[in-house]
Structure formats: structure tokens, C-alpha cells
N, C-alpha and C positions, 0 to 999 in steps of 0.2 A: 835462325838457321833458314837454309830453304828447302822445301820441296816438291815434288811435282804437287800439279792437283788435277783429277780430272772433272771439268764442267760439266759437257755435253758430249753426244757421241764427235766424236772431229775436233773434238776442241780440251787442250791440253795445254796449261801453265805453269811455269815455277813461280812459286810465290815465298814470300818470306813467313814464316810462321814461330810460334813460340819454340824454345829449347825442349826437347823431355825430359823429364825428372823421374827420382826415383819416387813410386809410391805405397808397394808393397815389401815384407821384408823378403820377396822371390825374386823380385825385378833387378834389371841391370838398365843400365845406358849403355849404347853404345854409340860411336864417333861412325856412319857408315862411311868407309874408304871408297867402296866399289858397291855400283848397284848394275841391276839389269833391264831390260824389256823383255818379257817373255812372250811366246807366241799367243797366252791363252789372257793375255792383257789384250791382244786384240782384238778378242770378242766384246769385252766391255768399251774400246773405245770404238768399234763400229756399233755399235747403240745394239746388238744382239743380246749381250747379258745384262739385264739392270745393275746400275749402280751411283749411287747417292753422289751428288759434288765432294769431292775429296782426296786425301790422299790415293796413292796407285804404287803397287810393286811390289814385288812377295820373295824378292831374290837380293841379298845382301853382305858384305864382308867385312869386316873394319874392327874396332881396338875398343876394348872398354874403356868407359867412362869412370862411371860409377856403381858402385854396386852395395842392394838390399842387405839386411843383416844376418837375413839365413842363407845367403849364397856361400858357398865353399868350393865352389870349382875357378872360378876366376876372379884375377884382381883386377884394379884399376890399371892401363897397357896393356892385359892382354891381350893378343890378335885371333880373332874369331870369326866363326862361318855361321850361321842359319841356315835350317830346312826352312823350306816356303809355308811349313806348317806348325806352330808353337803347339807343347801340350805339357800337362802339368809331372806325366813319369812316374807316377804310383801307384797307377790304376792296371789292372789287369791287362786292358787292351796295348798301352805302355809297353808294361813287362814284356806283352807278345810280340813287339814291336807289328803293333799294329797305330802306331800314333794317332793318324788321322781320327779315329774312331775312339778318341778322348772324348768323354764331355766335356770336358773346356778344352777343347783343339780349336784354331783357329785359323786363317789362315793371312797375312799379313796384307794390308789393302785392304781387305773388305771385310775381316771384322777385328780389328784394330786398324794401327795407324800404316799408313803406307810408307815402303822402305824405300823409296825411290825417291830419299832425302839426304839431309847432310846426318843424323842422328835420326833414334830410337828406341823408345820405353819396351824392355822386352820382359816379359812377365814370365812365370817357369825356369828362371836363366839357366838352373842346373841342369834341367831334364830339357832344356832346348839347346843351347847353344855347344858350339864344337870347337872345343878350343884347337887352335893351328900351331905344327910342329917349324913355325918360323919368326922371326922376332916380328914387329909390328911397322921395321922401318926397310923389309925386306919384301913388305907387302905392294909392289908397284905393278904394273900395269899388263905386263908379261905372265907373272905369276897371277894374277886375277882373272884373264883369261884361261887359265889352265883350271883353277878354282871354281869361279863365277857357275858354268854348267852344274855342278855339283848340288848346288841348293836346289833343280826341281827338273832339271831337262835331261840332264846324265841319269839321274834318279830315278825320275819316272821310266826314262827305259829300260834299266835297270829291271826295275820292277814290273814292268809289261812281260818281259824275259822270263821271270820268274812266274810272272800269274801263267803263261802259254806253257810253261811246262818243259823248256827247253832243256836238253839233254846234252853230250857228249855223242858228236856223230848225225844228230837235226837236220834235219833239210830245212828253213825256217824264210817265209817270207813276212818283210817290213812292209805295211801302207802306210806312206806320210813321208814326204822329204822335208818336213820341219826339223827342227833342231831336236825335236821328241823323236822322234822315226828315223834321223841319222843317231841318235842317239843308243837307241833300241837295237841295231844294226851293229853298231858297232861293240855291246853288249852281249849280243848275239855270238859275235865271233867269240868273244874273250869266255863266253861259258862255254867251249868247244864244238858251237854247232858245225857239219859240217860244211856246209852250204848256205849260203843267206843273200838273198834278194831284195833289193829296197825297190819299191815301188813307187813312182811320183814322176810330177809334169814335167819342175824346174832344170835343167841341164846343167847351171852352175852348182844346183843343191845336190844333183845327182854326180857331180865330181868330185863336191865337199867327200860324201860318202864313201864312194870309190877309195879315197886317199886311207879309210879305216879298213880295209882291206875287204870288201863286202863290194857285192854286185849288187848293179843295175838296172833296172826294166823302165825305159817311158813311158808312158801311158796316159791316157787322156781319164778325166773322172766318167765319163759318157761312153767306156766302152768293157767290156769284160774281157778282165786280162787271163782268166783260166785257161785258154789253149796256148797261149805263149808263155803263161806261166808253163804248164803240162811241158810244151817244147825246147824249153829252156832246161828244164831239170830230167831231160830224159825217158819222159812218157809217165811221168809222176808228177802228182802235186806235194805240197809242201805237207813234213808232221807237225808241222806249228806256225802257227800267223800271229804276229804282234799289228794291232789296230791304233794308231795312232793319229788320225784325225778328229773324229767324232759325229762327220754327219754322215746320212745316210747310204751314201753310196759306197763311201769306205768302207760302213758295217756290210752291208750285203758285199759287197767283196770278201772281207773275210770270213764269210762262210761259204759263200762260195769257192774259193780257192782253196780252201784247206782239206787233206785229204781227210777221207773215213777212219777215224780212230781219233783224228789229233785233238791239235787242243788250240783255243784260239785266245788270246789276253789282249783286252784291250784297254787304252790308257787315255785316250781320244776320251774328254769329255763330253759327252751325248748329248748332242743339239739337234733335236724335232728328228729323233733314231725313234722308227716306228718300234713298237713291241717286238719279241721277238718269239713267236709260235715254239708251244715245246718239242712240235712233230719237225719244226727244221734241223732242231740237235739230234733228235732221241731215235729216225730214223738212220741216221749216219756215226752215231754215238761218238758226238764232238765234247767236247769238255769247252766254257766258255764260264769265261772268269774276270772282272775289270774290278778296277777300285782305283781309291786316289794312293799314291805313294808316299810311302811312308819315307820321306827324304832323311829325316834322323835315325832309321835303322841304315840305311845305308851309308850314311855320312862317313863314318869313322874309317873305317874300310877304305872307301873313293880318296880319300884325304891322305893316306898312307901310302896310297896305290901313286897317289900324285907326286906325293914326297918322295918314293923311290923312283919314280920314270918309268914305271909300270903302265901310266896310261897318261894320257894327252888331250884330253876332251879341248882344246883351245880351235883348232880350229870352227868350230861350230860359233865362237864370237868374230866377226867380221868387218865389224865397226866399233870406234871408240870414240864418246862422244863425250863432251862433258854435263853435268847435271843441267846446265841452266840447257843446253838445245837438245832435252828431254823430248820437244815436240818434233823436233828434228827427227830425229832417231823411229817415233813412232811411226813418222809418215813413210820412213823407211822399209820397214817391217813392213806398215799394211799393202805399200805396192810392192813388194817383193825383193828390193831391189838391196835390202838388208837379212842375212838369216836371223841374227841373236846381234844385240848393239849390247854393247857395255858401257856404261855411265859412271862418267869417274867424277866424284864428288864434293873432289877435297878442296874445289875453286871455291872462293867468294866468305864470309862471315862466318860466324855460328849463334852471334847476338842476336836478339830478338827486332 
């Protein structure tokens, strides 16, 4: 079969590798139909996060293979999703759907094999995998777009949503016009804030946006948006901020923008975020909450939401590319010139 591999920082190939097999009686195969590039894959291929030559991709869809002896949730055809995060589903942090926070949680690319292949050995298959309410030949390139979000970008904003505390009636501003931050934005709305502001450079990301029914703000990373936030919302700052970047200038924004009382979530994985003093929260008694999301507590939900026409995350993919111009695609993403590519997979062998 093939699949990406990452080298070096800049430097991204498909190559041909062996098939996966079953090898525990938990594991499945799966054929992957659709894969993605996610924004937070560009920190490992700009050389910022280490990581070993190898697989890459943590976002995938497609149809089982094969399946271990203790699986009872799917057979061989079924058509299935993955959270960007496997975990085993027995353990208390499970049950709370707190997944990430498995002791054997993992997340796909960097500690297993990477999904941004034709197949994949998935370990956990019951307490991971989602089975989908559509046949397996219904699965094309349309419906993967509406789908594909769901595994970690709809998800985590989603969940930034939840960690900021957002209400029915919120004034709520979004940092980050990535796929995470229109994401968050448009979760925002649907939990009934009443107001919501996305913050970012891009002009075409901030239209993406716009189209979710959410406002606005340009801004530059190099200037403080608090009195045009303040002027925008009527001589008020926001009762909730979702943080969706993760370097520093983001995070001091979102304490600084957010009014006295609120609450701030953020989903921005923190690269060189200086500490954060406990006199900056405890004098303004802000609530300030991150973590990774738990894509398989919300999967089942978004998947439903999708099947009824309830929600539309597609436009947030922008490009379709096929597996083998996987480097393609990247180069897209890191100059900007792509939001979210989607990688369709189903070109070329599956022989070794």
C-alpha cells in the first residue's frame, strides 16, 4: 500500500510500505477511503515539533478490513470514522469521555502508524472507531468533506466551546482563522451564543467564516485587538474567548480580551506560551481551562448532526488532492494558500 512518510522538516513522501494486519484480538483493519492534513501536522513538518521519519496523519474514514476476535461492533465493509485519538474505553477517564487521558491513548502519526495512508492497524476498534449511518459505496468525496472535519478540527472546537464555558445568550470571541478557530466559531453559534467574533489575518479564512454565520475582526498578531473588540461589541468585552492558535501572542490576547468574570478555553496547542501568573486570572476571576479533545466523545453526536443536515462543516476543506500529491497539499497549507486539503486515497495498489 502506500503512505505518506515524513523525512525532515520540508520534506514529505509517499512511499510504498507493507499492508497492516491484524494483531491483537481488539484490532481492526481498515481500507482508509479519505484522509486529511491537519493544521497542527504543520508544526511537525516546519521542524517546530520533533518527530521521527515516518508515517503522518491523525484524521481518517474508510471501510473495514478485517477484524480481531473480540471486536463486536463492526464487520468486515463496514464504513467508519476515527477520532484523531485511539483509546482502550474501560477505564474511568473513557467512561468520562475524557479519552485523551487514557493510559493507552494515543494519537495516530506519532504514536502509532500514520493515517495518511491507503490502510490501518487500529487497536481499541470498539472503544474507537464510529461506525457511519451510510453504506461504504456512498462514501465519495462530497460526503468526506462534510465528514473528514469531524475526526479533530470540528471536534476540538467543539470542545474549546465547552472548556470557555459558553452559554445560551455569550458574547464569545474566536483567536485563530484555522480550520480549529472557524471551527470553534461556528460551534459557538450552534450552542446559542449570542454574538461571536472570529479574530484573524486571512481575508479568505475570515469569509470561510462569515459563511457560519459568525463575525469578523482583522487584525494583525502585533497589535491589541481589546478596544475594537470593546467597539465592536458595544462598550463590552466578550464573556468567553475560545484560544485557538497556541503561541504567545494569541494567549495574551485571550486574557486580555476577555471580560472580568469570564472564562477563557483554549485548544491552541501551546508552543513556547510563557507560564501564566496566577495574579493575571485571580485578580479579574477569569476561569481558564485547555486540554486536548476528546474527538470520540463527540463523534457520535457530529455524525448524526451530519446525517440529518443539521451541520455542514465541508466548507472548512478546500482542496482535494489525491494521496500520492500529499506534498502538494502540505506546501499548501504551510503558505496559506490552502485552509484543510483532503486526501483521497483510494488511487494506486494496496500490494506490498
Amino acid at each position: 500500500m502506500l503512505a505518506t512518510r515524513f523525512n525532515k522538516p520540508f520534506d514529505i513522501t509517499v512511499e510504498r510500505v507493507p499492508d497492516p494486519r491484524v494483531v491483537d484480538p481488539t484490532d481492526v483493519t481498515v481500507e482508509i477511503l479519505y484522509s486529511a492534513i491537519c493544521g497542527s501536522d504543520l508544526w511537525t513538518f516546519r521542524g517546530i515539533v520533533p518527530h521521527a521519519p515516518g508515517g503522518i496523519g491523525h484524521e481518517f474514514l474508510g471501510r473495514v478490513l478485517d477484524v480481531g476476535a473480540a471486536v463486536t461492533s463492526v464487520r468486515p465493509g463496514d464504513p467508519v470514522i476515527a477520532p484523531f485519538v485511539f483509546s482502550e474505553g474501560d477505564c474511568h477517564q473513557c467512561r468520562s469521555g475524557l479519552q485523551p487521558l487514557c493510559e493507552h491513548a494515543g494519537i495516530w502519526g506519532r504514536d502509532w502508524a500514520g493515517a495518511q495512508a491507503q490502510a490501518i492497524r487500529v487497536p481499541y476498534a470498539d472503544a474507537t472507531l464510529v461506525p457511519l449511518p451510510w453504506a461504504a459505496d456512498e462514501l465519495g468525496t462530497e460526503l468526506a468533506r462534510r465528514l473528514m472535519p469531524l475526526c479533530d478540527v470540528y471536534a476540538t472546537g467543539t470542545h474549546g466551546v465547552a472548556l470557555a464555558g459558553v452559554a445560551a445568550g455569550d458574547s464569545v470571541v474566536v483567536i485563530g482563522d484555522g480550520a480549529v478557530g472557524i471551527s470553534a466559531a461556528a460551534a459557538a453559534r450552534r450552542a446559542g451564543a449570542g454574538r461571536v467574533v472570529l479574530l484573524g489575518e486571512q481575508p479568505a479564512r475570515l469569509t470561510v467564516a462569515e459563511g457560519f454565520d459568525v463575525e469578523t475582526l482583522r487584525v494583525s498578531r502585533d497589535e491589541s485587538p481589546v478596544e475594537r473588540v470593546r467597539e465592536l461589541l458595544g462598550g463590552r468585552l466578550p464573556d468567553r474567548v475560545v484560544e485557538c492558535v497556541g503561541m504567545q501572542s494569541a494567549f495574551d490576547t485571550a486574557l486580555d480580551v476577555v471580560a472580568p468574570g469570564g472564562g477563557v478555553g483554549y485548544v491552541g496547542v501551546p508552543h513556547g506560551v510563557d507560564p501564566v501568573a496566577p495574579m493575571r486570572l485571580f485578580g479579574r476571576q477569569i476561569r481558564l481551562c485547555g486540554g486536548v479533545a476528546p474527538a470520540r466523545h463527540y463523534l457520535p453526536r457530529l455524525v448524526e448532526e451530519v446525517r440529518t443536515g443539521r451541520l455542514d462543516p465541508s466548507p472548512l476543506i478546500d482542496r482535494t488532492l489525491a494521496l500520492a500529491d500529499a506534498a502538494a497539499g502540505y506546501a499548501a497549507m504551510d503558505t496559506g494558500t490552502a485552509l484543510k486539503v483532503l486526501l483521497d486515497t483510494t488511487g494506486g495498489s494496496h500490494g506490498d
